[in-house]
N, C-alpha and C positions, 0 to 999 in steps of 0.2 A: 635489891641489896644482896641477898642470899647469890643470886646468879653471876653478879660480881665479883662478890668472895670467892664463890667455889671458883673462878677464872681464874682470880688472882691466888689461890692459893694451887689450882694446876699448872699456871707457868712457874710458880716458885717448883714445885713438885719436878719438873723438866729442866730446868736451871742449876737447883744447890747442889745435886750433884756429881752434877757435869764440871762442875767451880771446884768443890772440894777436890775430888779426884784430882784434877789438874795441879790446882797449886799444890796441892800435899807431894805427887808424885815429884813435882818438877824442885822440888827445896828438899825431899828425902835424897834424892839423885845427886845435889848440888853435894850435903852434908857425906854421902857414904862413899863419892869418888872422892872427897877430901881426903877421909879416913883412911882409905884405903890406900890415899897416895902420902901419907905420914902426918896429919893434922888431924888430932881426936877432939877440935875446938865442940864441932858440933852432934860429934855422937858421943861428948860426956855430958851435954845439955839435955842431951831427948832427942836432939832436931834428927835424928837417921831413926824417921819413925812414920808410918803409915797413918799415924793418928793427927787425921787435919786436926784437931785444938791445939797442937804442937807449935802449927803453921798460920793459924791465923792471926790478921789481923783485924781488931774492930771495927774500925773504920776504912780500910784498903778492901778488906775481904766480904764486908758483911752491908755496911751501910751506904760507903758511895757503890757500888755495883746495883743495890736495893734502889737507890734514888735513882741513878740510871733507865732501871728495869720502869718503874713507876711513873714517869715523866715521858715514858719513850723515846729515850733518848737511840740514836740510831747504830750504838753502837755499847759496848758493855766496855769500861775500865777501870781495876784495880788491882790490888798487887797485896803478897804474904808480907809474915816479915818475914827477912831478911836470915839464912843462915849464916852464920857467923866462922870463916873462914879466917886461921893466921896461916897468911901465905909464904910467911918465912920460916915456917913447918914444914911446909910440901920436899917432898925428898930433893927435887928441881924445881923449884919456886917459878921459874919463868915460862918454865914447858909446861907445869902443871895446874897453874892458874888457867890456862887455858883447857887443858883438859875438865878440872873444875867445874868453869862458866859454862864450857859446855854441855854439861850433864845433863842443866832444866832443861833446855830447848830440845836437846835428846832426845831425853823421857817422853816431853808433851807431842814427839814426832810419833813414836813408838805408841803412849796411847793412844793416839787419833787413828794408827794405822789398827789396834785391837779393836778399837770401836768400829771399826769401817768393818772389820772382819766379822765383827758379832753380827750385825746385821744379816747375815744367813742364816741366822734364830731364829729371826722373827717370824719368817712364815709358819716357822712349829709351836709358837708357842697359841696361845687363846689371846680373841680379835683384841680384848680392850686390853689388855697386859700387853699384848705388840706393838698396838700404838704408841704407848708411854713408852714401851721401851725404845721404842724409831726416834721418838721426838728426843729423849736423852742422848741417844747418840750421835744423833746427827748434832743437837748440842755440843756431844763432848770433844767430835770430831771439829768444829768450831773453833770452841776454846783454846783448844789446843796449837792449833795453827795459829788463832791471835798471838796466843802465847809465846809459841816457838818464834813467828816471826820476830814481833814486837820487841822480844828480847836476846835478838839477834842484831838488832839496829845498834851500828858501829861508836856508840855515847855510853862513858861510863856513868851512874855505875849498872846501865844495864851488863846482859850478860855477853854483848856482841862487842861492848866496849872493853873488858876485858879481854876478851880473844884478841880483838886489835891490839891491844897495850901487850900483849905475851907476842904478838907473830912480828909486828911491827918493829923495824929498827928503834934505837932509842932515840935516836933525835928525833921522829914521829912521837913515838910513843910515851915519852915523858911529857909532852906538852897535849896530849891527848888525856892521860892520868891527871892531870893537873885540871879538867874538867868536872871531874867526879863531883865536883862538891857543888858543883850549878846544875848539875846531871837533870834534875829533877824537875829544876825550874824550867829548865829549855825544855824538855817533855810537856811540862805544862803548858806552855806557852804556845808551843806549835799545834796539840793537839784541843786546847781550849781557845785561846787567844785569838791565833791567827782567825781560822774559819769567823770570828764574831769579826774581827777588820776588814775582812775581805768582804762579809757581806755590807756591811757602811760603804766599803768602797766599789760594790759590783764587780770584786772579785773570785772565782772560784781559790782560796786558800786552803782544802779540805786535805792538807800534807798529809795527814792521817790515815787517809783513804788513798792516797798515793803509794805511801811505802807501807802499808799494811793490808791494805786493801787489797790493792792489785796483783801483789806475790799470792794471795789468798787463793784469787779466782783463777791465778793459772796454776795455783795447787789443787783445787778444789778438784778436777778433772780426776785427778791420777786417785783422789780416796774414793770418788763414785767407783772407779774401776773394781778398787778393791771392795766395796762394798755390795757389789753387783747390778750397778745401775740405774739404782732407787732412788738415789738422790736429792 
């Protein structure tokens, strides 16, 4: 029992703050280019704030990712809430809604590429402190890339469906916006749903692992690079 616990309580210890980091970075980003581009919605809330309890949420951030973790499920999924953007504030609402969405996915480019970079620490620091620190960031390097990808996927309301809805003509792009409000459903659906049909029906449906997966493993190359090999 004891050697269980302490397992489970070192993958958590590898884990929460590879998760924290990321979301908190990737929704402060979202909130301070808003501000920055004329909408003070989220930096008179708190949300343009380094403090994940800002950013989380109960159940996206803490309990489905935990159930995930615990079941072994093959893959980790959940989400902050939401910063809260009025896009008819932004100084060019069209230009910068898209500047906006893409902030998170920024951010979580940019820590994956510090975490890859920290990794030239480790050999100085002492053996059991190095490990933990390797296993965090090759976690955080992870997440990150989940993240960035995942929320680059061209479906509002993630943040790749925005981009779309801002570059995109409007006769595209209003019938694309006009998806936001099933956004969520179809994410679920594809990333839960399908794969259970496919397996009833003997087919590989693992879309999930298509459009996030695979962009993953031919990123995954170029952060070894930066992190010197280790990988």
């Amino acid at each position: 029992m004891g050697g269980g616990l302490s397992e489970i309580l070192y993958q958590a210890s590898i884990w929460v703050l590879p998760v924290l980091f990321a979301i908190t970075l990737h929704e402060a980003a979202h909130g301070y280019v808003a501000w920055r581009l004329g909408d003070d919605t989220a930096y008179s809330r708190g949300r343009v704030s380094f403090n994940p309890l800002r950013h989380v949420d109960a159940f996206g951030t803490v309990l489905l990712p935990a159930m995930l973790l615990l079941f072994g499920a093959p893959f980790l999924f959940g989400w902050a809430k939401p910063v809260p953007v009025a896009f008819n504030r932004l100084h060019n609402p069209r230009r910068d809604m898209v500047l906006v969405a893409a902030a998170g996915p920024g951010a979580n480019l940019a820590l994956a590429t510090a975490s890859a970079l920290l990794f030239h620490l480790v050999p100085l620091l002492p053996p059991t402190f190095g490990t933990w620190l390797a296993y965090n960031l090759v976690n955080s390097i992870l997440i990150n890339l989940v993240l960035a990808v995942f929320n680059m996927l061209p479906l509002p309301p993630l943040d790749g469906g925005r981009v779309a809805v801002g570059l995109l003509p409007r006769a595209l792009a209003l019938p694309l916006a006009r998806l936001e409000r099933f956004g969520f459903l179809i994410i679920i659906g594809v990333i839960f749903l399908l794969p259970m049909i496919g397996e009833r029906l003997g087919l590989d449906l693992h879309v999930f692992y298509w459009i996030v997966g695979k962009p993953i493993e031919w990123l995954w190359p170029i952060f070894d690079r930066l992190a010197g090999g280790v990988l």
